[in-house]
DRENLUM-732974 format. One record per residue (C-alpha): residue in one letter; y, z, x. Coordinates in pm, whole numbers, padded with zeros to 5 digits, always signed. Example, Ala and Ser with C-alpha at 12.3 -4.5 7.8 and 13.67 -1.06 7.14 Angstrom:
A-00450+00780+01230/S-00106+00714+01367/
//
This chain:
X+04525-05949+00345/X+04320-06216+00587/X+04335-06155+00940/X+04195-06417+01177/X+03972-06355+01440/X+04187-06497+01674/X+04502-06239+01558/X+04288-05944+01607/X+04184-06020+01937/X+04590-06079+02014/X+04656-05735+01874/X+04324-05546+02088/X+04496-05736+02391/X+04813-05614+02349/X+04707-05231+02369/X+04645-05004+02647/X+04280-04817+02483/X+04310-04534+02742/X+04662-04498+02693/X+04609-04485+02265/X+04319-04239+02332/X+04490-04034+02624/X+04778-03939+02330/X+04524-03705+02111/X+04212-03702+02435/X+04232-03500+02758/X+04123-03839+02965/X+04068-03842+03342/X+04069-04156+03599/X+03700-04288+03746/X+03729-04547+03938/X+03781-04894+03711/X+03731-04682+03405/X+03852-04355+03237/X+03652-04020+03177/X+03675-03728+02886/X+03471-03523+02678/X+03394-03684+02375/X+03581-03595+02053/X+03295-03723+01872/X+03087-03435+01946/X+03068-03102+02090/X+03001-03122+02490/X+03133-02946+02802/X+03017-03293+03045/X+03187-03564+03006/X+03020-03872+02894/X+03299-04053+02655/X+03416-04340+02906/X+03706-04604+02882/X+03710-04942+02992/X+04082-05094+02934/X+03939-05422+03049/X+03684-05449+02832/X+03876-05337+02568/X+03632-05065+02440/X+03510-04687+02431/X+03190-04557+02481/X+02969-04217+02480/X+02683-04195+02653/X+02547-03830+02452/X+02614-03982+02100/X+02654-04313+02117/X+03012-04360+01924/X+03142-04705+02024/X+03433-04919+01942/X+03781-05056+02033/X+04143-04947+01943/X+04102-05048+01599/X+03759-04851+01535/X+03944-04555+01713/X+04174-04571+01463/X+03971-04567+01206/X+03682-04279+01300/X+03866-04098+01472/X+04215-04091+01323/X+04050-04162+00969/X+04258-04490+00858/X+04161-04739+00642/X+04113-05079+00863/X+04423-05197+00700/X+04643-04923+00818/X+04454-04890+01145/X+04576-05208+01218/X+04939-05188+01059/X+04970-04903+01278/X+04868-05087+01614/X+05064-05403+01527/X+05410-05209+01469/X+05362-05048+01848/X+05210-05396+02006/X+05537-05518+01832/X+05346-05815+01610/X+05363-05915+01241/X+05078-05879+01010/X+05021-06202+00895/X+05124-06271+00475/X+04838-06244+00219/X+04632-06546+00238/X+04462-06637-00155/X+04223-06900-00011/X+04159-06703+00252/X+04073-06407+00041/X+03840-06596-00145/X+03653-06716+00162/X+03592-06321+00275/X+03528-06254-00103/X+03277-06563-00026/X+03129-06413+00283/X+03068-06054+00133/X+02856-06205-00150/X+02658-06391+00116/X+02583-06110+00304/X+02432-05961-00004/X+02190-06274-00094/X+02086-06225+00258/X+02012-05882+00264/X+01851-05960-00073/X+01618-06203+00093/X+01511-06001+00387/X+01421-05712+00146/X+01222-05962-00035/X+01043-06139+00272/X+00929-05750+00423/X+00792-05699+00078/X+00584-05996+00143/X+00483-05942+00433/X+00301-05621+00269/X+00159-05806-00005/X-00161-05990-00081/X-00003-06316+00077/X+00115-06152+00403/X-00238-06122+00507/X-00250-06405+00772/X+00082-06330+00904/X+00020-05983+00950/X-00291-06055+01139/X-00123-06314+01312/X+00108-06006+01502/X-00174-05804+01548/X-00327-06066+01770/X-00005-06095+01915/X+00020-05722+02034/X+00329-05668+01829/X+00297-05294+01718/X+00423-05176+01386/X+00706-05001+01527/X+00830-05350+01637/X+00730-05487+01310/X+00975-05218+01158/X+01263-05235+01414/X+01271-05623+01415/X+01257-05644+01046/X+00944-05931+01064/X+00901-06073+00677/X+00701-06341+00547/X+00761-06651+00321/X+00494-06758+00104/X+00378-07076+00073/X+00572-07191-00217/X+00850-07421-00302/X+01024-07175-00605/X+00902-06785-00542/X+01213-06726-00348/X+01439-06886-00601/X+01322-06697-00878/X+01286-06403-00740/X+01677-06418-00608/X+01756-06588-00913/X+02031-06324-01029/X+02241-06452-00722/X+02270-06805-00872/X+02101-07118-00701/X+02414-07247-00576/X+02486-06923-00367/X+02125-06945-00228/X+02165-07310-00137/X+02518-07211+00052/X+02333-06932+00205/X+02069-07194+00373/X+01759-07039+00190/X+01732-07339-00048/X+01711-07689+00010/X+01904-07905-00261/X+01827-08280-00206/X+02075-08546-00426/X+02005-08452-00779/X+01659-08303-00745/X+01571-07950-00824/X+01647-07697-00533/X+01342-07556-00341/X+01262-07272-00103/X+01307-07372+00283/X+01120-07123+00449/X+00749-07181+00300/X+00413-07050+00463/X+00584-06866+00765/X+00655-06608+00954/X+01020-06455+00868/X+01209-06303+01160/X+01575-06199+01072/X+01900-06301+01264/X+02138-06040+01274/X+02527-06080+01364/X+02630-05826+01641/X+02692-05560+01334/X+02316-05572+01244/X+02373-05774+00964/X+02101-06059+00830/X+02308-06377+00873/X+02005-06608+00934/X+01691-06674+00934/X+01371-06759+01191/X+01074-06938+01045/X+00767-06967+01257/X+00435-07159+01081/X+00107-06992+01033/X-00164-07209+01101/X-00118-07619+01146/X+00250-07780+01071/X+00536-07906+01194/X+00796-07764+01290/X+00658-07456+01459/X+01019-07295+01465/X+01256-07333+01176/X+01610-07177+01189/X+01834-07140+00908/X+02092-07436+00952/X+02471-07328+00970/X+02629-07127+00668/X+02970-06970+00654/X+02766-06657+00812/X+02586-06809+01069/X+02714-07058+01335/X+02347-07141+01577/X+02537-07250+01878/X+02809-06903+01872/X+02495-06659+01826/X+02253-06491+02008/X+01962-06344+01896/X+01885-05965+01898/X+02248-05894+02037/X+02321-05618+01764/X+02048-05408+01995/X+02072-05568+02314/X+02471-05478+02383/X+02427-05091+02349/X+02150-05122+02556/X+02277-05357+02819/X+02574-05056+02879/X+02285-04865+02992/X+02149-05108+03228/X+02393-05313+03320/X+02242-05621+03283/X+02170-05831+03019/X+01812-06097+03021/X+01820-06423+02817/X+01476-06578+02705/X+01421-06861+02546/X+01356-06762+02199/X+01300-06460+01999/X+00960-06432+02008/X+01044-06389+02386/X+01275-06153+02349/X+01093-05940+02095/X+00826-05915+02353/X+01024-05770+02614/X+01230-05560+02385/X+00858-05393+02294/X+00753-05374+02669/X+01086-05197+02755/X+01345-05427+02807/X+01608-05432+02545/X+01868-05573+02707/X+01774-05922+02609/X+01909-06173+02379/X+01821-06528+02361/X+01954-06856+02198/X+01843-07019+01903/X+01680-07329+01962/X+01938-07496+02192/X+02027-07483+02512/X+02223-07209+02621/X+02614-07261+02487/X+02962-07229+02674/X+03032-06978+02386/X+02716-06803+02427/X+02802-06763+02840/X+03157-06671+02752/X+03006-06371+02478/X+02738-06261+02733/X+02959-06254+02998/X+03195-05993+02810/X+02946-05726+02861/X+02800-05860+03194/X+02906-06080+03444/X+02608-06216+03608/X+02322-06193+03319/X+01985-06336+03410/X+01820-06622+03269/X+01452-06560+03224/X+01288-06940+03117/X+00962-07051+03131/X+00786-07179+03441/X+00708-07491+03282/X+00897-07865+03314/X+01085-07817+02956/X+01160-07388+03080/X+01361-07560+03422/X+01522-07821+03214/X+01666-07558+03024/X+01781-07344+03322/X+01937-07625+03491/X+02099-07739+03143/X+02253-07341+03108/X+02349-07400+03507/X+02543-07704+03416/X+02701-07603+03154/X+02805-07309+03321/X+02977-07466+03619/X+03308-07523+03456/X+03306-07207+03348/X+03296-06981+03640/X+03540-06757+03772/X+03576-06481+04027/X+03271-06237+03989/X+03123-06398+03687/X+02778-06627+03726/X+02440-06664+03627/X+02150-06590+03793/X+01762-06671+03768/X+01381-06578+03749/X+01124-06832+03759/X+00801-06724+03588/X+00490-06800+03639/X+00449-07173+03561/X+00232-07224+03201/X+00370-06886+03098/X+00638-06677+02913/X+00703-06334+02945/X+00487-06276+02662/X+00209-06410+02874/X+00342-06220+03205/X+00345-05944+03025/X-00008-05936+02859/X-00144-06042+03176/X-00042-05854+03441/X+00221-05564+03254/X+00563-05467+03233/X+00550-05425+03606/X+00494-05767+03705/X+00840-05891+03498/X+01033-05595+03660/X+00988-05704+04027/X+01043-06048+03958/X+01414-05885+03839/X+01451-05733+04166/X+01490-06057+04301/X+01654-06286+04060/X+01816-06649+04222/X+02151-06690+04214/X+02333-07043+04060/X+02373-07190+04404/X+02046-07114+04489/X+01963-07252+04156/X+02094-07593+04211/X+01969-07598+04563/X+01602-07591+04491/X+01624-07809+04170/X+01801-08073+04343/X+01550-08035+04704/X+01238-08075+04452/X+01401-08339+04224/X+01292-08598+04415/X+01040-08695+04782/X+01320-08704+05044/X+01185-08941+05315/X+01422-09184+05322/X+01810-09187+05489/X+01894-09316+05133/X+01680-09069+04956/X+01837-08802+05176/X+02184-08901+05084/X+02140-08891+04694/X+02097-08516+04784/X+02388-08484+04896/X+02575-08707+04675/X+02417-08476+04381/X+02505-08141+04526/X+02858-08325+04557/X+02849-08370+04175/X+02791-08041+04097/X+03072-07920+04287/X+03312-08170+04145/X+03175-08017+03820/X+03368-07646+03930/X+03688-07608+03777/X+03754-07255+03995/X+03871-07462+04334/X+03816-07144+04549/X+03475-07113+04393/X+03386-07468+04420/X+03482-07471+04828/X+03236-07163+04865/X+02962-07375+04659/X+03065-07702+04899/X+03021-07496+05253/X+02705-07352+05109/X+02529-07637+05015/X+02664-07814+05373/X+02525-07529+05553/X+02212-07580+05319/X+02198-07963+05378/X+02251-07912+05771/X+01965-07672+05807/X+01691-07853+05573/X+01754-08136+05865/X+01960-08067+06148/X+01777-07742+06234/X+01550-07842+06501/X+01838-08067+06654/X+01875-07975+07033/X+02154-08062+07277/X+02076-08414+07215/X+02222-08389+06812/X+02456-08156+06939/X+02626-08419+07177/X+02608-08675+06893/X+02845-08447+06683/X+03121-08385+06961/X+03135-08763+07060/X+03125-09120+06929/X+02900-09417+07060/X+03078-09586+07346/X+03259-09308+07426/X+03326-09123+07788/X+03332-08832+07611/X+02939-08753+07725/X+02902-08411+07862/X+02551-08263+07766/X+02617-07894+07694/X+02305-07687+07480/X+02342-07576+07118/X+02373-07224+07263/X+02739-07317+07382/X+02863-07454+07070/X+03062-07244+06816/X+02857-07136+06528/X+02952-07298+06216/X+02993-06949+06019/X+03232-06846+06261/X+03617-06920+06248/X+03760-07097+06589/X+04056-06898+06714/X+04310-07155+06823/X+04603-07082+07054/X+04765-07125+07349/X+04712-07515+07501/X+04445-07581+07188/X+04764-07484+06949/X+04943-07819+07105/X+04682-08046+07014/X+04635-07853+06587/X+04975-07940+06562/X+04882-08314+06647/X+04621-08261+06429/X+04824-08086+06108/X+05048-08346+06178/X+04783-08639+06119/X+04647-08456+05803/X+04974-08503+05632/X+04968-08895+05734/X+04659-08948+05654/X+04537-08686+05350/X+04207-08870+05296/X+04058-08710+05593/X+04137-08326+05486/X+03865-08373+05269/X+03610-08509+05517/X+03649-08198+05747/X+03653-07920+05492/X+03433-07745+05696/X+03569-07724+06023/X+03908-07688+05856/X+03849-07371+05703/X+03691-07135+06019/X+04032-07251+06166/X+04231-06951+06263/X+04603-07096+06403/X+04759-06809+06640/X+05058-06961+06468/X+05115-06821+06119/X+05344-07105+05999/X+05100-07358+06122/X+04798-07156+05944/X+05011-07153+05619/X+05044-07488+05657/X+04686-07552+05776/X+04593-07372+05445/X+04814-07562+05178/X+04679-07904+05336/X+04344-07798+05230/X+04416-07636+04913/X+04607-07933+04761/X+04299-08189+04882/X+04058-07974+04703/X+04230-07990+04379/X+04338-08353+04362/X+04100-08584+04516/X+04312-08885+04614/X+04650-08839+04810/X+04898-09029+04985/X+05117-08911+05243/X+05448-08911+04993/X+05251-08747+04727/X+05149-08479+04952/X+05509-08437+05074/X+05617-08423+04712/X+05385-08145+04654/X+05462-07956+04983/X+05847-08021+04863/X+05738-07688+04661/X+05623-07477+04929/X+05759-07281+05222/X+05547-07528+05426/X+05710-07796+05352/X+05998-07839+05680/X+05701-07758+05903/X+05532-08034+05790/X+05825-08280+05811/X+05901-08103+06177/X+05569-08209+06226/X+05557-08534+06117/X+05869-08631+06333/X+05753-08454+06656/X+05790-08726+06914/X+05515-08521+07153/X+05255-08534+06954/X+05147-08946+07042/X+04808-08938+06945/X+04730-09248+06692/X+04642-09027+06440/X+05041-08920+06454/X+05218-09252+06471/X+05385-09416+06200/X+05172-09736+06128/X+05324-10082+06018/X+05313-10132+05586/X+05061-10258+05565/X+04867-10122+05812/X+04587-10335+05961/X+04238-10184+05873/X+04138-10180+06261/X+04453-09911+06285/X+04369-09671+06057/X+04034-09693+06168/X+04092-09590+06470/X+04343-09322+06371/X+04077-09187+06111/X+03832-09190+06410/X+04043-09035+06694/X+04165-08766+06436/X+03804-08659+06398/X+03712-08636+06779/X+04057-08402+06764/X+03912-08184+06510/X+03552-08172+06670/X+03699-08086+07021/X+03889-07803+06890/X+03617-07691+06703/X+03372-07703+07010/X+03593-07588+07293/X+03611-07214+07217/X+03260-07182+07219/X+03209-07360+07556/X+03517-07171+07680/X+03297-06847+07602/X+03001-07024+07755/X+03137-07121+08107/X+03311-06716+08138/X+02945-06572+08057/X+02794-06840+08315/X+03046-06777+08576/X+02981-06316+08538/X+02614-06429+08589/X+02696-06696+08870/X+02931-06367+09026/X+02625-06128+08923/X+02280-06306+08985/X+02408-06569+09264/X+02101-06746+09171/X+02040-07145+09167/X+01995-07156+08782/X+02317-06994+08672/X+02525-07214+08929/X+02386-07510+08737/X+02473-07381+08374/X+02817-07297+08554/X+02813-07631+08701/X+02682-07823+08354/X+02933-07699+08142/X+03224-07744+08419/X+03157-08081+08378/X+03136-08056+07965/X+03541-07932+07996/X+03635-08201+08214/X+03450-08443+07942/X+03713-08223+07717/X+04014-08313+07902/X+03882-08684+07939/X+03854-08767+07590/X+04194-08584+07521/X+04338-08810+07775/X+04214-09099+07583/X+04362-09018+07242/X+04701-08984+07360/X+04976-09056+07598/X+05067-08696+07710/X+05007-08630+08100/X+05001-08291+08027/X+04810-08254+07722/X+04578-08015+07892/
//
């Protein structure tokens, strides 16, 4: 009987662990997770915990671990074949028929695993021989203790092209060739891969040698040799040391990924075992996807130098796709020119824990890579920034996510060189050249840009103008993300609507009016839009129905008035709020410099109602 992997994980889906365990285990709710005493051994605490999530039980006194089908079989004492008879018949799913070629490949498997437990006995022998002299000095100059030597099963290959082969011989050369340990060029003899280096096992998340890790002993190229992929071992689906870094990452919390495994030996030894690391590649979509099923924000831990940053930013972008709610990456730069070998042996375990204390997160990530990529002084220098940090965004298939990452990096972009703007820049926002709409108001009286703009009462005329020229002209929804989203519309319809508009820009870039009708067609929006649209008030430009085609000098001007719209509504509450708090202190102080704020900023609403007056035909607009 074959069972994919794929079927399995179906069947685990499919049932409730707490409620499979709650049927012979006194279980209690805590918080996200579920409590008892463990039936694995004798204790009057509890420290057995479920996670129906996750998919998986765990003790914290004895360490007993597994999912519904290793519950079955420990603690119910099935065989794995009824275990999981027993689960499919309740998750209502048929066992799939006997597979022969199948069988043979797991028959195939099993007799791989035993070459390669074969060969790791083999390469620890060495290691203690006459030959494993040099490598066994090489780890004492490392600091690697024998303990570590021990727990990380280090081996050595010597320097020969057959003393593996005929020492394995009994397994048949074929089987050691198909097991990656031999190399078998055309029709020439088979010889041993690994020659003259250090041997570091690669275990599968069961603690079983799948693969091996090479690293040369004096001069030679290359320094790291892998095992290539083998039935067993797949480089870009594993990590390294994951068999010990999972149990110990449910301890922490947290999982670290290094570079490579001499890396994450080192900090296993110096009291972090909660790492894993790739295997010379960057780090995989499969790899994020495994490490974030026991963590959802691990941290990366690369070196400080050019190649350690290229592979950060290589894990960031391959992660971008990827993300969803609660799950990211985040980051520690080391020192640059060292690992956390070197960290370590310089300065102690203590100097790589506080650099966890205060790891970077992925937008934070980005944002300094992209700042330091290049010498921004230059408008068109300046504007690749941007137009990279757009890039990245575009890259985010989560669209909620990817309008959090967009505000940030504005709000990023804004403040690396807008922040010493004064009422000057401010006035340059609210207002075009050549326009009346002047008033000089300070940076105080503008609304913050992390704040949402309440909008009601006369200001609730002129967003309905304003919803109303989104749907004719979609293009612009995307231009004024920003301001669009600290809207809050007294009007809940109109907010619904408000809301749609900008969730159907962000996840389809280019939209015409019909196609956004089509989609709205499918919403409860969708007659406030067309009330909207045929609203014979609302005579701005940006609301009348231009001539097909329309000339470009129209929908310039449309594009243009629709964004003064926008940036009045934006602005107004704030100077509302300004002129009140000017006119208490005009009421309280009666001195000569609160009249003139009062006075200044009378004169920046009447600019207000000006401008309005010049967008559209309404008398009574205001």
């Amino acid at each position: 009987m074959t069972l994919s992997p794929q079927w399995l994980d179906e069947l685990r889906s499919r049932v409730t662990l707490s409620t499979l365990i709650g049927r012979t285990v006194k279980i209690q709710k805590a918080g996200r997770e579920y409590k008892a005493c463990c039936p694995f051994h004798n204790e009057k605490t509890p420290s057995f915990t479920i996670n129906d999530e996750k998919g998986f039980y765990h003790c914290f006194g004895c360490g007993a671990h597994g999912d519904a089908i290793r519950w079955m079989t420990d603690q119910r004492g099935l065989s794995f074949m009824d275990a999981v008879k027993d689960l499919a018949a309740e998750a209502q799913m048929e066992v799939p028929a006997p597979d022969p070629r199948a069988a043979r490949r797991q028959e195939q498997r099993a007799t791989l695993h035993d070459v390669m437990a074969a060969a790791q006995d083999w390469f620890v022998h060495q290691l203690g021989g006459i030959e494993g002299v040099q490598a066994r000095q090489y780890l004492e100059n490392r600091g690697i203790t024998a303990q570590t030597v021990r727990e990380f099963g280090f081996g050595f290959a010597p320097d020969s092209r057959s003393k593996l082969k005929e020492a394995l011989g009994s397994h048949g050369v074929d089987r050691l060739v198909e097991a990656g340990l031999l190399i078998k060029v055309d029709d020439r003899d088979p010889y041993d891969r690994f020659r003259g280096r250090l041997m570091i096992p690669i275990r599968d998340p069961r603690g079983r040698v799948i693969a091996f890790g090479g690293r040369i002993l004096g001069d030679g190229e290359p320094k790291y040799l892998n095992s290539p992929d083998t039935p067993l071992f797949d480089k870009g689906r594993t990590l390294y040391n994951l068999d010990k870094a999972s149990p110990a990452s449910r301890q922490t919390g947290r999982i670290l990924v290094v570079e490579g495994y001499m890396d994450a030996i080192a900090l296993a030894q110096a009291g972090f075992p909660d790492v894993v690391a790739p295997l010379g590649t960057a780090l995989t979509e499969h790899q994020i996807e495994r490490i974030w099923k026991m963590v959802e924000a691990p941290i990366l831990c690369f070196d400080g130098d050019n190649a350690g940053q290229k592979a950060a930013m290589r894990a960031a972008n391959r992660a971008l796709p990827l993300l969803r709610p609660s799950h990211s990456l985040n980051f520690i730069s080391l020192p640059a020119g060292q690992d956390p070998d070197d960290l370590i042996r310089a300065e102690g375990p203590r100097a790589f824990a506080a650099l966890l204390e205060k790891p970077q997160i992925l937008s934070e990530k980005i944002w300094s890579h992209e700042l330091a990529a290049e010498p921004l002084d230059s408008p068109e220098s300046k504007a690749g920034l941007k137009k990279r940090l757009s890039d990245h965004v575009r890259d985010i298939s989560d669209q909620d996510i990817a309008q959090h990452y967009r505000q940030e990096f504005q709000e990023r972009y804004e403040k690396a060189f807008f922040a010493n703007r004064g009422s000057a820049a401010q006035d340059r926002r609210y207002r075009r050249p050549g326009s009346p709409f002047t008033a000089k108001y300070s940076a105080s009286t503008a609304t913050d840009d992390t704040k949402s703009v309440s909008v009601s009462g006369h200001d609730l005329r002129i967003a309905k103008a304003i919803l109303g020229g989104l749907i004719r002209h979609p293009s612009q929804i995307s231009r004024h993300f920003e301001e669009l989203t600290l809207f809050k519309l007294a009007d809940s319809q109109l907010q619904d609507l408000l809301s749609e508009l900008v969730r159907q820009a962000m996840r389809k870039e280019t939209l015409d009016m019909q196609g956004l009708l089509t989609i709205l067609e499918q919403t409860d929006c969708y007659n406030v839009a067309k009330g909207l649209l045929r609203a014979d008030a609302l005579n701005f430009t940006f609301n009348r129905k231009l001539p097909d085609p329309a000339p470009s000098e129209l929908i310039e001007r449309a594009h243009r008035d629709l964004s003064e719209a926008i940036q009045v509504i934006t602005a107004r509450p704030g100077l509302e709020a300004a002129l009140a708090e000017a006119t208490r202190r005009v009421q309280d102080n009666l001195d000569e410099e609160s009249y003139a704020e009062q006075q200044r900023l009378r004169q920046a609403k009447q600019a207000f109602h000006d401008r309005l007056m010049e967008l559209t035909q309404i008398d009574d607009v205001v």
